[in-house]
N, C-alpha and C positions, 0 to 999 in steps of 0.2 A: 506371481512367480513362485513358484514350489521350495522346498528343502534336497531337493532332485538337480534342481537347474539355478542354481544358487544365484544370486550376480555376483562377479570378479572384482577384485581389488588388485589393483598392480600393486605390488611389494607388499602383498598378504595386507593382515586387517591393522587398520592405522586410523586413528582417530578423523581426520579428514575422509577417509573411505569410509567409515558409518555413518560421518553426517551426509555424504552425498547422498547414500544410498535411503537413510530417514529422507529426505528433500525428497527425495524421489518419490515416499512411498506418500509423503503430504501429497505432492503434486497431483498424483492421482486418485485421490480416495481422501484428500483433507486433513487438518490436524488429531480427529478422531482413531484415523485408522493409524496412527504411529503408535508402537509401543515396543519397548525394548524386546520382547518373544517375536514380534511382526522381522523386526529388523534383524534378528539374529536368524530366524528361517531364510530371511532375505539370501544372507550373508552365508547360510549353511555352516553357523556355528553356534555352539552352546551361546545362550542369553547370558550368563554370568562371564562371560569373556568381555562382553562390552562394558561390564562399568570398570574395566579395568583402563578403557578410552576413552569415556568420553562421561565416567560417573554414574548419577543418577537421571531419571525420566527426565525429571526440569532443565541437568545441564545440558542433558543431548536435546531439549528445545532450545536452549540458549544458543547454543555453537549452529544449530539450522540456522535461527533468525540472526546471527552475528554472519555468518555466510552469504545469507543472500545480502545483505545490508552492502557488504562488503562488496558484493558485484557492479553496486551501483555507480556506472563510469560518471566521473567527476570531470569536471571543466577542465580539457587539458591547456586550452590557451584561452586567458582572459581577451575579450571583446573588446574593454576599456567601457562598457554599457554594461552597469551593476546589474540593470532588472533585466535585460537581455541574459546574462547569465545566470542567476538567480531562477530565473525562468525555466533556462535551460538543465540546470541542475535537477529541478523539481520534476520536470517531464521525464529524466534520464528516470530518477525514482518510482516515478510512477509506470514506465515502462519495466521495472524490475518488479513493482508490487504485480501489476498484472500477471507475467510470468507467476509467481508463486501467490495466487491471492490469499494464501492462506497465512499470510507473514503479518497480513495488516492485524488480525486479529490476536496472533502469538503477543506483537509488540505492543498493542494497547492491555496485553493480560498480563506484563511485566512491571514491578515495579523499578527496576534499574534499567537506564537505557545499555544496550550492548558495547564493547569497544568501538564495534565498526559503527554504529549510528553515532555515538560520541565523534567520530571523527567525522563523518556526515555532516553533522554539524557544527563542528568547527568551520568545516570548509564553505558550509553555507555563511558562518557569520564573517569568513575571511571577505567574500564577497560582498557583503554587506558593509561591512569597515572600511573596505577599500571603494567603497562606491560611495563613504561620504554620508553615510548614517552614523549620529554621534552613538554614543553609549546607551541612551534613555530610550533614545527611536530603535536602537536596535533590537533593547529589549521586547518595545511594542511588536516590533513585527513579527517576531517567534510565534507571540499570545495569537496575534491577528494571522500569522497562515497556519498556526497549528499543525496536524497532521499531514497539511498538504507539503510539508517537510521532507518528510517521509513519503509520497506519492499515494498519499491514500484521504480520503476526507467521510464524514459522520454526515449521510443524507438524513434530512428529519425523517423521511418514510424511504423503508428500501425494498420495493416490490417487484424488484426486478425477479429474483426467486422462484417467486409466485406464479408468475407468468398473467399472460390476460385470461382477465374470466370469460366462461362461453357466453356466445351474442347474447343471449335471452338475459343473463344475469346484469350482462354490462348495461343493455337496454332498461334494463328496473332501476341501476344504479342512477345510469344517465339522468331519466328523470324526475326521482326523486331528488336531485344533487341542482335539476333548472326549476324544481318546484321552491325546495327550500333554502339551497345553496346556492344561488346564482354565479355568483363569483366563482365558485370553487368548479360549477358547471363550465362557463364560460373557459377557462384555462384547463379543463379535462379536455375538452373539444377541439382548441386551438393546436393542443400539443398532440394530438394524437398522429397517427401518419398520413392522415387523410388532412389531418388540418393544416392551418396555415402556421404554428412554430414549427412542423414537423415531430419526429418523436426523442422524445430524449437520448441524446449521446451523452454519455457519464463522458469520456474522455474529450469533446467539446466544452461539457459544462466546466469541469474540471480547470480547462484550460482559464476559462473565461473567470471561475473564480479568482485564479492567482493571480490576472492579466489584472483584475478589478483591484487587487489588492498593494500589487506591488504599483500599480499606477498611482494609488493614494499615497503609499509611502514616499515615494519618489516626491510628488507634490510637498509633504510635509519635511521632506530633505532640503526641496527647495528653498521653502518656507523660512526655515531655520538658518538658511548660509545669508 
């Protein structure tokens, strides 16, 4: 969008109206394309107007990633089933990561978590308290779901990107990978979409991590009463 065709703020320029509009501009074009000149073209006003709202480059990434954070609808009625909620919390998140996937990255390049993720996670550990995980376990579980917290998780290899290589290249990979790597053959093959795991779903896997994890904890709640 041009310096022509501005985008609009209802009740002129407001701190909340630049972070929409930064959101906006990640949304499509990533955390690369934000910068305080981008945003103020956006907005069709001088760039020195905005640190008068929202400060410097880093605060107007704080106030995006404390915003979307902040969208993430919370368990409005407990279940009385901690990991059923728990559960549900983490999907709500990870349906907010997708929306903006450019948040997971912002909030792993932060040193201080946001207000709204602080509150995220209270409410995560409210449900954890209230579900009968002492003090010590509840510490472990943080460690153990980590960023699946936050709706987002740290694949060892992320090749989604990339995309599939053409046939001829995948073909030389395939069999040098059943000559030397068996193993790593064998589950290249299974999982593809021809094979029998079918092809990877991040938000399937995703799920089945947390399923895997809050199901141990549960066991070791047991365990302890």
């Amino acid at each position: 969008m041009s310096a022509q065709q501005p985008r609009t703020i209802p009740a002129g320029l407001t701190r909340d109206g630049v972070v929409a509009v930064a959101i906006a501009i990640a949304d499509e074009g990533g955390l690369a394309a934000v910068s305080m000149r981008r945003v103020a073209t956006e907005l069709g006003v001088d760039p020195m107007s905005l640190y008068r709202h929202v400060g410097t480059k880093d605060g107007l990434l704080e106030l995006m990633t404390d915003a979307v954070v902040s969208d993430i609808e919370p368990v409005a009625t407990p279940s009385g089933d901690w990991v059923v909620d728990a559960r549900a919390l983490m999907l709500s998140a990870r349906r907010t990561m997708l929306a903006h996937p450019w948040t997971a990255g912002a909030i792993k390049d932060r040193r201080e978590p946001t207000p709204a993720t602080l509150r995220h996670l209270n409410a995560l550990l409210e449900i954890l308290r209230a579900g009968g995980l002492d003090l010590a376990l509840t510490h472990h579980a943080l460690h153990v779901l980590g960023s699946r917290v936050l709706g987002f998780s740290d694949d060892l290899f992320d090749d989604a990107a990339a995309g599939p290589p053409p046939p001829a290249v995948a073909a030389a990979q395939l069999a040098f990978f059943t000559r030397e790597l068996p193993r790593l053959a064998e589950l290249a093959v299974a999982s593809t979409h021809e094979g029998g795991l079918g092809g990877c779903d991040d938000d399937e896997e995703f799920a089945f991590s947390i399923d895997l994890m809050l199901s141990g904890l549960e066991r070791r709640r047991r365990d302890s009463t």
